[in-house]
VOKOL-815473 format. One record per residue (C-alpha): residue number from 0; residue in one letter; chain; x, y, z. Coordinates in Angstrom, 2 decimals, padded with zeros to 5 digits. Layout:
<sites>
{site NUM, "A", "A", {X, Y, Z}} ...
</sites>
This chain:
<sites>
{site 0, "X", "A", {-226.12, -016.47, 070.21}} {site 1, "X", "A", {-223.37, -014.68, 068.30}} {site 2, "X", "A", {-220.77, -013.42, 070.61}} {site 3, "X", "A", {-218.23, -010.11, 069.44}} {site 4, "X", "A", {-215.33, -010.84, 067.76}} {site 5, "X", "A", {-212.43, -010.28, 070.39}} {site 6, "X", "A", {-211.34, -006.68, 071.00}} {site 7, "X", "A", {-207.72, -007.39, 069.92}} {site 8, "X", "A", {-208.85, -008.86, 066.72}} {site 9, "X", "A", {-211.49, -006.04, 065.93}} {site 10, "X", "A", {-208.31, -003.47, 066.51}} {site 11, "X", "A", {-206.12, -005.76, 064.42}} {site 12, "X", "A", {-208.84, -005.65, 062.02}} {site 13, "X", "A", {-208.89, -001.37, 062.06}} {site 14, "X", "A", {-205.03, -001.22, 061.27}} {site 15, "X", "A", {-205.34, -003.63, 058.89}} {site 16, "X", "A", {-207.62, -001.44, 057.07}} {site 17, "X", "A", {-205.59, 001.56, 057.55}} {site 18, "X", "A", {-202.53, 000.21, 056.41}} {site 19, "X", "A", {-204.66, -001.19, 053.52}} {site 20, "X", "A", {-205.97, 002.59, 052.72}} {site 21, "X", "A", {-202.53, 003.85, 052.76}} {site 22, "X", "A", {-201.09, 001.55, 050.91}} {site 23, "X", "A", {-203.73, 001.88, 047.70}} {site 24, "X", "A", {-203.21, 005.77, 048.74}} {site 25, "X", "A", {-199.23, 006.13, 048.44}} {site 26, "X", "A", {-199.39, 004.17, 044.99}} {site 27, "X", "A", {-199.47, 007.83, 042.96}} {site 28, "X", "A", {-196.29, 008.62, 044.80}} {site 29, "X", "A", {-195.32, 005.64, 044.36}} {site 30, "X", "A", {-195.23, 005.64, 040.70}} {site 31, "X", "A", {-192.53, 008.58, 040.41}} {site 32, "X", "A", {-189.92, 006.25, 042.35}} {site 33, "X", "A", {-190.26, 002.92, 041.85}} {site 34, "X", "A", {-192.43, 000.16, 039.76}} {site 35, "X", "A", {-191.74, -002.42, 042.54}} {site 36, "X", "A", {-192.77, -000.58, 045.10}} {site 37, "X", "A", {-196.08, 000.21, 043.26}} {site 38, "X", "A", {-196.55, -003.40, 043.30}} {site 39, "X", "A", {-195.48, -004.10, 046.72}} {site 40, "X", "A", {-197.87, -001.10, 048.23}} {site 41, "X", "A", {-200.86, -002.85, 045.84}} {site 42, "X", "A", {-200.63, -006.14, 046.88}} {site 43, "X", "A", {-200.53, -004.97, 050.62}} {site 44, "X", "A", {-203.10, -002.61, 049.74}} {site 45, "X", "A", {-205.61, -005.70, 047.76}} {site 46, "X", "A", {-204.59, -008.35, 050.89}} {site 47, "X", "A", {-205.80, -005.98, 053.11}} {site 48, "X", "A", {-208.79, -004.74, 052.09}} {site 49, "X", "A", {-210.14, -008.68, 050.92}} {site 50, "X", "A", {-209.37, -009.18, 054.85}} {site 51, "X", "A", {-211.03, -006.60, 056.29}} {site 52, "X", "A", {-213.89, -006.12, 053.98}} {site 53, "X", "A", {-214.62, -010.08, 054.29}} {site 54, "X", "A", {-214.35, -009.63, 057.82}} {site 55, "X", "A", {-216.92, -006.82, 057.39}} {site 56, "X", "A", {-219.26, -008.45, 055.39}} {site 57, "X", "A", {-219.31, -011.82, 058.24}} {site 58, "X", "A", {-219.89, -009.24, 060.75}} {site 59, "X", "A", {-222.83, -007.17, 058.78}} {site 60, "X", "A", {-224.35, -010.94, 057.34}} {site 61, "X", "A", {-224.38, -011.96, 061.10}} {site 62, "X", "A", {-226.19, -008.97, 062.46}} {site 63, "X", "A", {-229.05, -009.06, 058.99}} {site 64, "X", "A", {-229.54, -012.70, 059.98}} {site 65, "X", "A", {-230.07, -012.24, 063.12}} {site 66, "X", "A", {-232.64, -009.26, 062.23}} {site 67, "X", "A", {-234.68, -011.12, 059.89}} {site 68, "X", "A", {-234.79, -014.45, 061.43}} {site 69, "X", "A", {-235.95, -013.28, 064.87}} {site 70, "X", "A", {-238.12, -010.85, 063.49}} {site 71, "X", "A", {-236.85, -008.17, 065.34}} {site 72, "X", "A", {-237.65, -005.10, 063.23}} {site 73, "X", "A", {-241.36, -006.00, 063.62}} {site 74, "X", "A", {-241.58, -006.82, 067.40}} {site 75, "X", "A", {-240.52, -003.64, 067.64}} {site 76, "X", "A", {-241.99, -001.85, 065.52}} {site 77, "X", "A", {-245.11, -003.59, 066.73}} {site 78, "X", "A", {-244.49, -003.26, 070.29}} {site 79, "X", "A", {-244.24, -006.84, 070.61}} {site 80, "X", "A", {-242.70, -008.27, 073.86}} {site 81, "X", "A", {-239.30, -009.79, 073.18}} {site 82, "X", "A", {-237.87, -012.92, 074.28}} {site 83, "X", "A", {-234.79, -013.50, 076.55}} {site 84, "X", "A", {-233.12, -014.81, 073.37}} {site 85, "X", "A", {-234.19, -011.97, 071.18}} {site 86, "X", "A", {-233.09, -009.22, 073.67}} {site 87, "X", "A", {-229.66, -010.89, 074.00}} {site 88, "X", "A", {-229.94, -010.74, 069.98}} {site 89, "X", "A", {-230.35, -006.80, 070.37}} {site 90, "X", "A", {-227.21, -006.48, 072.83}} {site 91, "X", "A", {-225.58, -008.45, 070.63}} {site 92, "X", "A", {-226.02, -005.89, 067.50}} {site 93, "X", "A", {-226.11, -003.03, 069.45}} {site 94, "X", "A", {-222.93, -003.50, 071.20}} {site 95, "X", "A", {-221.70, -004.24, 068.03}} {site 96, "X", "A", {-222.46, -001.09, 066.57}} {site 97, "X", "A", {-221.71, 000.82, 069.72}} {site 98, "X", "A", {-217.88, -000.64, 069.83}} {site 99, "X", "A", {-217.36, -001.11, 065.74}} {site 100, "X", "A", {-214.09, 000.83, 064.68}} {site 101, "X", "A", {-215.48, 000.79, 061.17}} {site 102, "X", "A", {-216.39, 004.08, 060.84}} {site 103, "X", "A", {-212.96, 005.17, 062.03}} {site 104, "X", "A", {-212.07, 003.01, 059.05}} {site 105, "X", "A", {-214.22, 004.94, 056.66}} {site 106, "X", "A", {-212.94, 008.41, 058.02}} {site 107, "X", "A", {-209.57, 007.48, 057.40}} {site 108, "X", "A", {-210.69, 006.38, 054.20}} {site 109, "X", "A", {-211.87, 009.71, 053.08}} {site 110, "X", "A", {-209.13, 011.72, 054.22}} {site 111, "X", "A", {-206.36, 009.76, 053.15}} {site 112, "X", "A", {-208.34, 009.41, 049.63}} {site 113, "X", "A", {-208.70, 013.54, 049.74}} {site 114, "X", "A", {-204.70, 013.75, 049.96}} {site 115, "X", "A", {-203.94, 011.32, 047.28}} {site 116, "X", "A", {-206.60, 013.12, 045.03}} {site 117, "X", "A", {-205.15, 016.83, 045.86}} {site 118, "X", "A", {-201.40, 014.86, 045.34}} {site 119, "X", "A", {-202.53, 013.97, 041.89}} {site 120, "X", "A", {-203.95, 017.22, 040.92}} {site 121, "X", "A", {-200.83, 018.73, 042.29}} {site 122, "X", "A", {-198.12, 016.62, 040.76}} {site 123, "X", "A", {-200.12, 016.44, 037.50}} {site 124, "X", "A", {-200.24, 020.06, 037.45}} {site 125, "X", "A", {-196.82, 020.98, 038.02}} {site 126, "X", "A", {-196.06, 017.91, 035.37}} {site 127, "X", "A", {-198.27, 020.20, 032.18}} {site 128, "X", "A", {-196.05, 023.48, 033.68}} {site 129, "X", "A", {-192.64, 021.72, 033.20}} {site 130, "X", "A", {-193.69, 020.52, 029.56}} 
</sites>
């Protein structure tokens, strides 16, 4: 049975994604300073997210496997009585789901997407008043 990754990792595994958000995010202020910088903030930003998002994949593969091979979308749905090793297969995904910091992940996401959108809007507006 799959056990949860470790609850330092999975919190490792949240700032890596942040950093990795705000690192694709600073890139349009980025570009009014410095070229290198721009490429230091994408590389971080692309390292990052092929971390996390492979970790995130594992984790989602793991919990679909476990779903189809045990059947457990039909026992349940047919009120069929579950084995010891299919109810620690539940836990297992459940707890999972309960404890996942992805969503934080995905909130940060959003917001820190919404600033660098309403940053480009801004900066490229003030850019066609100075012309």
């Amino acid at each position: 049975m799959p056990k949860l990754n470790h609850k330092l990792y999975r919190i490792w595994l949240f700032i890596v994604g942040i950093i990795a958000t705000i690192a694709y995010r600073i890139i349009i202020v980025l570009n009014y300073y410095s070229p290198v910088a721009v490429e230091i903030a994408w590389y971080i930003g692309t390292i990052g997210f092929v971390w996390y998002f492979i970790h995130r994949y594992k984790v989602e593969n793991r919990r679909d496997h476990l779903i189809e091979s045990m059947r457990l979308a039909e026992k349940i749905a047919n009120k069929e009585e579950l084995k010891d090793k299919e109810r620690q297969a539940l836990v297992y995904i459940l707890k999972g789901l309960k404890t996942s910091l992805a969503k934080w992940n995905y909130i940060a996401i959003f917001l820190l997407s919404a600033l660098a959108l309403a940053y480009g809007i801004y900066s490229d507006f003030l850019s066609l008043l100075v012309k």
